[in-house]
N, C-alpha and C positions, 0 to 999 in steps of 0.2 A: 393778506386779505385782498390782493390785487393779483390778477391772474391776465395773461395776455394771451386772445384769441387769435388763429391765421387763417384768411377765408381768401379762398380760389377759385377760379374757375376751373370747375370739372374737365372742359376741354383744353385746361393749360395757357389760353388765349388772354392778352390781356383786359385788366378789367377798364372802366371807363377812366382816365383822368383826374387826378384832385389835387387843393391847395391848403397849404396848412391849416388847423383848424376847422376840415371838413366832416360833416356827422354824414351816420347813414341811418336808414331804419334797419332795425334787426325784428324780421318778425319769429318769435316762437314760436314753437309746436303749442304752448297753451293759449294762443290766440291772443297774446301780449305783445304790443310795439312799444320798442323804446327805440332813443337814440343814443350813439355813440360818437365819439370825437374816434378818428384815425389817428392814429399816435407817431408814424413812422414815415415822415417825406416820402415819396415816390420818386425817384430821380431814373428818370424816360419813361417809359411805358409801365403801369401798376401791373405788375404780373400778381400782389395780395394786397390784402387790406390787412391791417393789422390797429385791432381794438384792445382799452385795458379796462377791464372791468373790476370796480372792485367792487367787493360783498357789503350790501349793505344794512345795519342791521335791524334797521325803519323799511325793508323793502317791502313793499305794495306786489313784490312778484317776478319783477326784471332779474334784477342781481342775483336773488336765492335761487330761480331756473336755471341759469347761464351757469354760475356756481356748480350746482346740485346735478343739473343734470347733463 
């Protein structure tokens, strides 16, 4: 019920810096922001980010998108 996201830069470059415990906004294509904790240290430059989302089953829309679609 927990699924792990890996988000990139399209040009390969790295992303900006972070520290454990860092959230970001994810905005969907349905015009929903949530935030997410980064789950995976960065050690030197974030070349991804990596989020775990799990399904929730009180979701309001986040979890079931991310999920679903």
């Amino acid at each position: 019920d927990t699924n792990l996201y890996e988000f990139v830069r399209p040009d390969g470059q790295p992303l900006p810096p972070f520290t454990p415990g860092a959230h970001i906004d994810v905005h969907l294509p349905n015009g929903i922001v949530r935030q997410y904790s980064l789950v995976l240290p960065a050690h030197g430059p974030a070349l991804s980010y990596t989020l775990g989302v799990k399904r929730d089953p009180a979701s309001r829309g986040g979890s079931r998108y991310v999920h679903d679609e």
